[in-house]
Every structure is written in structure tokens, then in C-alpha cells.
C-alpha positions in Angstrom: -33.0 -59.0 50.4 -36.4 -56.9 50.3 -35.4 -55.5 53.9 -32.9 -52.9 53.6 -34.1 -51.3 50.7 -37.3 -51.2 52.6 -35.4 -49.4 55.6 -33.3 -46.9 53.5 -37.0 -46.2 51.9 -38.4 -46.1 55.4 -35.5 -43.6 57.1 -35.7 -41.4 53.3 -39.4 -40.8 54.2 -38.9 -40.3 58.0 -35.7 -37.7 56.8 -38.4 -35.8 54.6 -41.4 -35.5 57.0 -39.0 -34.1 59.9 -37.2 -31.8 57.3 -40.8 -30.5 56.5 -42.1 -30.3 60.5 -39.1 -28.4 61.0 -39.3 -26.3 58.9 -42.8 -25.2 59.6 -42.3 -24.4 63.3 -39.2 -22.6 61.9 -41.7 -20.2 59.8 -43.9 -20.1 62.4 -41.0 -19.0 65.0 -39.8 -16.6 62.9 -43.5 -14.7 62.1 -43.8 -14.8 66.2 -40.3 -13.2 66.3 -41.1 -10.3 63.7 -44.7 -9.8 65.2 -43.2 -9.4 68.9 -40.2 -7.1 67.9 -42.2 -4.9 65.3 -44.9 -4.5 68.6 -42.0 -3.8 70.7 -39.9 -1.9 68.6 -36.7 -3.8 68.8 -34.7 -4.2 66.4 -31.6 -6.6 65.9 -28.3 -5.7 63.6 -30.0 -9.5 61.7 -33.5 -7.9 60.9 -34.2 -5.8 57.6 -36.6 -2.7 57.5 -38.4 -1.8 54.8 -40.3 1.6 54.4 -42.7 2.5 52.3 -43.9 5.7 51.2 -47.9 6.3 49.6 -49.9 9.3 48.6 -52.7 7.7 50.7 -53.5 8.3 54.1 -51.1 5.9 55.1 -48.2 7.6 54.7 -45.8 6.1 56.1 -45.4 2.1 56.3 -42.6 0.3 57.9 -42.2 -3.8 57.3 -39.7 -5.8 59.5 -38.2 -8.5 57.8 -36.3 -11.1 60.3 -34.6 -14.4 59.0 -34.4 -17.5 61.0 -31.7 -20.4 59.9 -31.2 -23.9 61.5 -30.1 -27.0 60.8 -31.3 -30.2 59.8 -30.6 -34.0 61.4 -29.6 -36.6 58.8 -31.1 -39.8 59.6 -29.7 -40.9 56.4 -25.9 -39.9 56.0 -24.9 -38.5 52.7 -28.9 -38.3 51.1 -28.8 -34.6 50.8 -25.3 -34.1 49.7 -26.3 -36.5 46.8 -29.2 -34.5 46.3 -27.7 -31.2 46.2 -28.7 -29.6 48.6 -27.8 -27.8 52.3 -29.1 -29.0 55.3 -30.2 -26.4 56.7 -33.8 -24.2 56.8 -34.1 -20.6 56.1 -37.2 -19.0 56.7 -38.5 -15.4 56.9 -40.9 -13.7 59.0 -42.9 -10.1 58.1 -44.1 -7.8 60.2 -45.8 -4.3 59.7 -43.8 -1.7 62.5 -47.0 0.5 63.4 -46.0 4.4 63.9 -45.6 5.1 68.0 -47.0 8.5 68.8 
């Protein structure tokens, strides 16, 4: 009687600490993929630019925005949907796009 509320309790938890290592390497994806293409210069149809203009000495400062989306494994079936939410991760990476001379 005390052992499947134990193991719904159990997969809930296990559900929760992938969700959250997921979505950390996700970030941490994405910040490698905005730091390589605002170094190389590449830019995909996905990725947002942002300029920036200043009186300063900086003049002219461009940020790179790209988004990285994937989906989550349900180890329980149906616990997010009765949450509320997606399963899914969406996560964004920044990048300053340094002026090639």
C-alpha cells in the first residue's frame, strides 16, 4: 500500500532533476552556439540581432540573440499536462558581435 505512492513520488522527483539537467546543458549549448557564431560571424534566419548605438567610444554594439528549443522525456505520463505546462525547454544564448575591420 505505501509502495506505489512511494514510486510515483520516486519517478515525480527523477522527472524534475532530468527536466532541470536538461535544461542547463540546453543554456549552456545555446551560450556556446551564440559565442561561436557572433566570433565567426554567422548568422542563421533563427538568430535575432540587436544593435546598439552610444555617444561613447563604443559606438556601435551589436548583440546576437539565438534560441535553443527541445523536448522533454516523461517518465511519468500525463504529470505535466496536469500541471500546465509544455514539455519542452527554451533557452537563450547572448553574444556581443565584435566590429571586423
Amino acid at each position: 500500500m505505501v509502495l506505489i505512492p512511494l514510486l510515483i513520488l520516486f519517478l515525480i522527483g527523477i522527472e524534475l532533476i532530468v527536466a532541470t539537467n536538461l535544461r542547463n546543458s540546453d543554456a549552456a549549448l545555446a551560450q556556446g552556439e551564440a559565442s561561436a557564431r557572433a566570433i565567426s560571424g554567422q548568422i542563421l534566419p533563427s538568430d535575432e540581432v540587436i544593435e546598439l548605438d552610444s555617444s561613447d567610444r563604443f559606438a556601435h554594439i551589436r548583440l546576437l540573440i539565438t534560441r535553443r528549443r527541445s523536448t522533454l522525456p516523461q517518465i511519468v505520463p500525463g504529470l505535466i499536462a496536469l500541471i500546465g505546462g509544455s514539455p519542452s525547454t527554451d533557452v537563450k544564448g547572448i553574444a556581443i558581435m565584435e566590429p571586423t575591420n
